[in-house]
N, C-alpha and C positions, 0 to 999 in steps of 0.2 A: 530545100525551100526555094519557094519562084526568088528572084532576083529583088524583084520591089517590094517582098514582102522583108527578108533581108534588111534593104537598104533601112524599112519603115522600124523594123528591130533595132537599128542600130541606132538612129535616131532618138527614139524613145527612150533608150537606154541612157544615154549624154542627155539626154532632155531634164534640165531643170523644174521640176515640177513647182505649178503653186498651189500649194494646201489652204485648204481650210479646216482649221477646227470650231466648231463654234456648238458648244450641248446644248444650244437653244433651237439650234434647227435640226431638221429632221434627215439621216443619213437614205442614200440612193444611189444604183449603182448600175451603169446602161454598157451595152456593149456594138461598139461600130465593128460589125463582121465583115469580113473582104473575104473575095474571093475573085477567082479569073475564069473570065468569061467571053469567050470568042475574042483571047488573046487581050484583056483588058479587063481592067481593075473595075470590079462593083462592090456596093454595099446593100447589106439586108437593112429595110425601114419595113414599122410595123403603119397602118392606119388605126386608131382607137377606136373601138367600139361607143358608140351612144349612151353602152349603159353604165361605163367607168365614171368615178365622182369626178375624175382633173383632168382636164385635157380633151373634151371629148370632142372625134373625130378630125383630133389633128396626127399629125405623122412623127412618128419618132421610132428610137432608137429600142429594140428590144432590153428591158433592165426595168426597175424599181426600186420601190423601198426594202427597205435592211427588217427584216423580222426575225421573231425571235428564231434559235438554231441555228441562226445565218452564222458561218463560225469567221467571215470576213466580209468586206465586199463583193471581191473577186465573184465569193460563194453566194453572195445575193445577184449578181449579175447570171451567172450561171443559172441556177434556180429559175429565174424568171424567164429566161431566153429558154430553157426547155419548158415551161409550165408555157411559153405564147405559142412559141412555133415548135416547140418540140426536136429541136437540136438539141443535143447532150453534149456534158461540159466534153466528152473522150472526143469529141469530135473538133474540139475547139481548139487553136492552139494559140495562146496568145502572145504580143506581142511586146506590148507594154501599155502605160498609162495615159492618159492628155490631165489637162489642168482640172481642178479641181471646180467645177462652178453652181452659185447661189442665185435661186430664184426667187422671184416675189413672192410666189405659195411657200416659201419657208423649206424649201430644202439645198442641202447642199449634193451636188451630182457629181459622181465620179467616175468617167468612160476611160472603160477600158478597149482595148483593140486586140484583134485577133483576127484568125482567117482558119476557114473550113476547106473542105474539098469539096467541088461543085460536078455535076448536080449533086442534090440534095433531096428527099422525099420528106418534104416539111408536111407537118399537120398542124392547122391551122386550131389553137383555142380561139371559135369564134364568140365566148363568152367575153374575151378584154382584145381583141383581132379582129376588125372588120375585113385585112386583107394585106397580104404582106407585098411589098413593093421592091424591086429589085431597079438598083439607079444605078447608071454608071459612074464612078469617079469624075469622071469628067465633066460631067455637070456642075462637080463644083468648080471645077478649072476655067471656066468662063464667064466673064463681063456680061455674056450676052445673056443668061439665064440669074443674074443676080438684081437686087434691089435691095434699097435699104430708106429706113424712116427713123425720124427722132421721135422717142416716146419720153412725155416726162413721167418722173417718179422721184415723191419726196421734194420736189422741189428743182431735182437736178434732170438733165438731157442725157437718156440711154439711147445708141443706135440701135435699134432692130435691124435684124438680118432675114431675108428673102431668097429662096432659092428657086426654082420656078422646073421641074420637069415635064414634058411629054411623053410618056410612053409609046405614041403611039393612036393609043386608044382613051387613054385619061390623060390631062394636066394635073400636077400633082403640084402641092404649096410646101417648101419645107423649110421654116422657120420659129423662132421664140429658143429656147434651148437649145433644140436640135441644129437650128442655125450657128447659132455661136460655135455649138461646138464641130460640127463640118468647115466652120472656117476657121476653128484654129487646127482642128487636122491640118487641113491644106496649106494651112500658114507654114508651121511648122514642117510637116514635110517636104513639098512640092515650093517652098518658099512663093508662093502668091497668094495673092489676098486684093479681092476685087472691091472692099469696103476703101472709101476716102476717110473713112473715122475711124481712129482708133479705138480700139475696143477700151469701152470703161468699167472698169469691175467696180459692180454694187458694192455697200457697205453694208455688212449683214447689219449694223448695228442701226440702220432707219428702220427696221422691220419693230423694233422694241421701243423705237421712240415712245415716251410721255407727252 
């Protein structure tokens, strides 16, 4: 096993998770894939198709909702990440969990991490896939590609997080969920975190307000 994938196991492992249970929101389950790439750590991002109900055409993390058969999450992570890009779970090896996090559209998300062997001969489901984006780590390792805004909700002040890449060829935005949860990767592993706010965890329980 590459050395920083290691390190990122070992990590996870000691990593106090925080859960959420709540049967009012709906379970989801995404997988941040690494892999080494001209000597340097990347992740697979998917871009959403137009014609998906939630999210459409912003950039996330290959994963979904929990349906029936799913015999875990794990098994709904897996599932989706070969139904988008057509990686199989044999291919996957993971490594552990990040925290558990709740959004305003009512689900609760749980990423998982892992890492494949690169290349890869992805195929593309362009039915919920407009385009799969390959980013380096280190993009989220800098100040210079972050941003962030207060958004209210409920009454209270949430930070939104901003991630900003170049390819090259496109600028790519990666934020709302997929932000939070690249930055508490990076928290947690690489111990930096380019936010002046501390992250504030929703309360599922505004979602049921009377």
């Amino acid at each position: 096993m590459n050395p920083l994938f290691k390190k990122i196991q070992t990590i996870l492992r000691g990593h106090k998770r925080f859960i959420i249970n709540d049967p009012r929101l709906k379970r989801s389950a995404v997988l941040l894939l690494l892999y080494m790439k001209n000597n340097a750590p990347h992740g697979i991002f998917t871009k959403r198709t137009t014609n998906l109900k939630r999210h459409k055409g912003e950039i996330s993390l290959p994963g979904g909702g929990i349906e029936e058969g799913d015999k875990s999450l794990l098994d709904t992570a897996f599932r989706e990440t070969e139904e988008e890009i057509d990686l199989g779970r044999s291919k996957i090896n993971i490594l552990g969990e990040l925290d558990d996090l709740f959004t305003i559209s009512g689900y609760i998300i749980t990423p998982f991490v892992g890492y494949f062997e690169y290349p890869y001969e992805f195929k593309i489901n362009f039915n919920e896939v407009e385009e799969l984006i390959e980013v380096p780590i280190s993009v989220f390792q800098s100040t210079d590609n972050f941003s962030e805004e207060n958004w209210g909700y409920e009454g209270d002040q949430y930070p939104v997080y901003y991630y900003e890449y170049n390819s090259g060829k496109k600028t790519y935005i990666i934020w709302g969920a997929t932000g939070y949860i690249m930055n508490g990767f990076i928290d947690l592993v690489f111990n930096f975190n380019p936010s002046k706010t501390k992250y504030k965890r929703r309360n599922p329980n505004l979602m049921f307000k009377k």
